[in-house]
matplotlib code that plots the C-alpha trace (Angstrom):
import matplotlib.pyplot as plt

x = [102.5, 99.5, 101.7, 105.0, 103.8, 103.5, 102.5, 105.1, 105.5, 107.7, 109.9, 108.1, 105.1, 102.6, 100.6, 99.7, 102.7, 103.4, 106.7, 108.9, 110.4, 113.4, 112.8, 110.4, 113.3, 115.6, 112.8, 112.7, 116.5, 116.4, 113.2, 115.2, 119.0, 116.9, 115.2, 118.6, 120.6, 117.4, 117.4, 121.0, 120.6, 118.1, 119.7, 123.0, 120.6, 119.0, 122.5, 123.7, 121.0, 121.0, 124.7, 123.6, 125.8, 124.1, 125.3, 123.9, 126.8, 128.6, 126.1, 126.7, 123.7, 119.9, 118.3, 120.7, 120.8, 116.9, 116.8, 119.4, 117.5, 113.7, 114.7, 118.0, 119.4, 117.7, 119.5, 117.8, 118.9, 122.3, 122.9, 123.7, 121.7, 120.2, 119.9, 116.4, 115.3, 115.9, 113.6, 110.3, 109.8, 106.0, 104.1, 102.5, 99.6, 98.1, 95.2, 94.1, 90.1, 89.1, 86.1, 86.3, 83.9, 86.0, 87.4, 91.0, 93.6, 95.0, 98.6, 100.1, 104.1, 104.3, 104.9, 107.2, 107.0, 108.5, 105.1, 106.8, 109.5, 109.6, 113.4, 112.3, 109.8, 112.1, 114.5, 111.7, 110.5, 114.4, 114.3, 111.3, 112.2, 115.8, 114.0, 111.5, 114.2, 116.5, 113.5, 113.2, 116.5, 116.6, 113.8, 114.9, 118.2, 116.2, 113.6, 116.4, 117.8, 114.8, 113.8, 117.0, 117.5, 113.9, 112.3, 109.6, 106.0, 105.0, 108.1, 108.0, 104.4, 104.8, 108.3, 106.6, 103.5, 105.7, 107.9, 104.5, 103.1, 106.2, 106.3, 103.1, 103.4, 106.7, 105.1, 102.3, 104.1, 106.4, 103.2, 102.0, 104.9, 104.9, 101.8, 102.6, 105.8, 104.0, 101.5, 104.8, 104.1, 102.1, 104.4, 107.0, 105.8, 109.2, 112.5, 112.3, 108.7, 111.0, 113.7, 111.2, 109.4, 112.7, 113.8, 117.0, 116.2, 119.0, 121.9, 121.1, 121.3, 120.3, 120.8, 117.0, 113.5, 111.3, 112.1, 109.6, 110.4, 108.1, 110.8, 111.9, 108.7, 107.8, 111.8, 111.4, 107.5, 109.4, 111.9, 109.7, 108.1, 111.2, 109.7, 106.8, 109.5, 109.3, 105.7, 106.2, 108.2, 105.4, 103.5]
y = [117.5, 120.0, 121.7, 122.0, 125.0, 127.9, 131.4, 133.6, 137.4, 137.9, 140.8, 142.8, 142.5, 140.6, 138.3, 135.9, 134.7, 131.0, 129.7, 127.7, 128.3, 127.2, 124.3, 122.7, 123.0, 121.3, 118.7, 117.9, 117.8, 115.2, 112.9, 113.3, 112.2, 109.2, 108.1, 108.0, 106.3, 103.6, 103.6, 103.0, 100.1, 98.4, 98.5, 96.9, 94.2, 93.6, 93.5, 91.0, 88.3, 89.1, 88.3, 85.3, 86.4, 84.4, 80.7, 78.4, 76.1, 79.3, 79.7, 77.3, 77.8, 76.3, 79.4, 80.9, 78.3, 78.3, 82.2, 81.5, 78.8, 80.2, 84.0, 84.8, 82.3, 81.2, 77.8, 78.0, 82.1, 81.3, 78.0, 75.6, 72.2, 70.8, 67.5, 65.3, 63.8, 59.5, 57.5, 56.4, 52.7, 52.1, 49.2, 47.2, 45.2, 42.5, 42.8, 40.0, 39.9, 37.2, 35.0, 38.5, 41.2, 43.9, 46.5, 46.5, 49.0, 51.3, 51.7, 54.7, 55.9, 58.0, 61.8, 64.1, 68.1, 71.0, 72.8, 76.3, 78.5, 81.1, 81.8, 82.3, 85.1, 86.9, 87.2, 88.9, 90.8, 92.0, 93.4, 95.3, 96.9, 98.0, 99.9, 101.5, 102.4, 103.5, 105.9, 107.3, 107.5, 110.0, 112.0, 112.0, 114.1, 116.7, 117.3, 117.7, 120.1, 121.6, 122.3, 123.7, 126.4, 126.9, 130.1, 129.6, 128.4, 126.8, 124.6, 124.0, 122.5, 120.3, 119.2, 118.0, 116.5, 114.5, 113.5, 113.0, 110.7, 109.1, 107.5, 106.6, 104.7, 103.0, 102.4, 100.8, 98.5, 97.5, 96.4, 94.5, 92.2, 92.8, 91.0, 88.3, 87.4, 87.2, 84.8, 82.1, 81.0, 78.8, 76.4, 77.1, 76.4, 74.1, 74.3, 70.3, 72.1, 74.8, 72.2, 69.9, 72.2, 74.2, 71.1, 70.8, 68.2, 66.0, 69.1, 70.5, 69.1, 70.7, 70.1, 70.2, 69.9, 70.5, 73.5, 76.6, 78.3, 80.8, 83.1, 83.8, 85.0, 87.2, 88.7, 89.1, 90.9, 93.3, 94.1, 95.0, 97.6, 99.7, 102.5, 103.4, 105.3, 107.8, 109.0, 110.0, 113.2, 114.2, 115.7]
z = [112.9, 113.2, 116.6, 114.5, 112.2, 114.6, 114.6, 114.9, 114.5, 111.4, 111.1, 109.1, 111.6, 110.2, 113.1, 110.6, 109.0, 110.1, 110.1, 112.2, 116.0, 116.2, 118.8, 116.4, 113.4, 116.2, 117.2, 113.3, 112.2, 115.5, 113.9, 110.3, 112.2, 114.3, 110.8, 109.1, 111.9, 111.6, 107.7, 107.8, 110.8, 108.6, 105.3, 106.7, 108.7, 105.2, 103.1, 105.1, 105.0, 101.2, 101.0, 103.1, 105.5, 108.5, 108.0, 110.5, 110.9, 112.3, 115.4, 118.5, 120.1, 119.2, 119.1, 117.2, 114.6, 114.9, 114.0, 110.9, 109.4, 110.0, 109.0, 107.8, 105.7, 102.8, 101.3, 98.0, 96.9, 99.2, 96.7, 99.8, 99.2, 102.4, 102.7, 102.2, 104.6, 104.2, 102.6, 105.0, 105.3, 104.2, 105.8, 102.9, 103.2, 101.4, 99.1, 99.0, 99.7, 97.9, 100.4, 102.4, 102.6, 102.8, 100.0, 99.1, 100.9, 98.3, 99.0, 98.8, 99.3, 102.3, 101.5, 103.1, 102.6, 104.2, 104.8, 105.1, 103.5, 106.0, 104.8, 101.7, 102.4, 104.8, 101.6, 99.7, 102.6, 103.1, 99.3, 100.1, 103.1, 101.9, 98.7, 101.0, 103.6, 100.7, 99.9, 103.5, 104.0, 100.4, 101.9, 105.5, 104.5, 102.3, 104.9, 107.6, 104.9, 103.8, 107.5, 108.6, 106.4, 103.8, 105.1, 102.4, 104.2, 101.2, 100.9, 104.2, 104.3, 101.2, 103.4, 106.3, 104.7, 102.6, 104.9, 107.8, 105.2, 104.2, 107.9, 108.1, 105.1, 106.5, 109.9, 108.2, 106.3, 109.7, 111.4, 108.7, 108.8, 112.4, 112.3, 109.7, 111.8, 115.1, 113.8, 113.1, 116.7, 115.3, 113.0, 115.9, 118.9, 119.9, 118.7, 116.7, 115.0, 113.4, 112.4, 110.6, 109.4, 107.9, 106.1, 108.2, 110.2, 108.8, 108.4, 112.0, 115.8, 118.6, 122.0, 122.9, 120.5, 123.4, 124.5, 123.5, 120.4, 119.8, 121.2, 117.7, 115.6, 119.0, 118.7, 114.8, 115.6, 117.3, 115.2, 112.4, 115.5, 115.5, 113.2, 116.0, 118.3, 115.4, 116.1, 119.9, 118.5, 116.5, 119.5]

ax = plt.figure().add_subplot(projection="3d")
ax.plot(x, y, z, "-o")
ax.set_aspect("equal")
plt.show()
């Protein structure tokens, strides 16, 4: 930002007025149009898995279904009940110690959890981000208006450190979940990993488990990276 203000000879022939050149009002209505086209992107993206839009019975292929169930389709918010799992047999054993020296097995039922909800947070995430990018969205149209026709310094300065800020705060929050989604690897590292631990191991079939299915937190990591394209205009 510190090269778009420029000195520039004004007409009444002060050296020291700053204003802006024309190219640098062009390079910013162009950061302004590429924020909006993205704010508009993202805000459709995020409408549809709120409308729970992204039904996995409508995908045919694993990964697909894999990317509905782990991000964009959240049963609980979308009301569709998902199965539980069937009862687990226990193996009981007798107690009986009596002439033994041995202490007594407690038995306990066996316990069965879905250990993650990453549907869930993806939901909340989504409600976050559409706000924010509702906000940017808002600003980007009155820099890009603000920019193309303000002669005032003044005005123009408080425009593009708003706005400077604004993106940095928006790029900030995209590599925080950037990192949060990259680090899913973990609880996904093959496709029957994400079905178990989605909780639709009984609604669900896919044609492999095996396979590596990591793919899917390292696509959504760079989804939320989208907003970094933004800085190389500000040279």
């Amino acid at each position: 930002m510190s090269n778009i203000l420029m000195t520039h000879m004004s007409h009444s022939g002060d050296e020291n007025a700053i204003t802006l050149l024309p190219k640098d009002r062009n390079k910013c209505a162009c950061i302004a149009d590429l924020i909006v086209v993205q704010c508009i992107t993202v805000c459709i993206g995020a409408i549809s898995i709120l409308a729970c839009f992204w039904t996995p019975e409508h995908s045919t292929t694993d990964y697909g279904k894999l990317a509905r169930i782990m991000y964009l389709y959240d049963s609980q918010a979308c009301g569709y009940k998902v199965k539980k799992a069937k009862e687990i047999a226990n193996l009981q054993l007798s107690n009986e110690i009596s002439g033994l020296d041995v202490l007594p097995i407690t038995w306990l039922p066996v316990i069965t959890t879905v250990s993650t909800r990453l549907s869930v947070k993806t939901r909340l995430y989504m409600q976050f981000s559409f706000g924010f990018h509702v906000a940017w969205f808002i600003l980007a149209v009155l820099f890009r208006a603000i920019i193309k026709n303000s002669t005032d310094v003044r005005v123009l300065k408080i425009a593009l450190a708003v706005f400077f800020y604004s993106c940095v705060f928006m790029i900030c929050y995209d590599l925080s979940m950037a990192v949060v989604y990259v680090t899913h690897i973990k609880q996904s590292l093959t496709k029957g990993m994400i079905l178990r631990y989605s909780g639709w191991s009984t609604e669900l079939k896919l044609k492999t488990t095996e396979d590596f299915g990591g793919w899917l937190p390292m696509a959504a990591s760079a989804c939320w990276l989208r907003g970094i394209k933004v800085f190389y205009y500000w040279d």
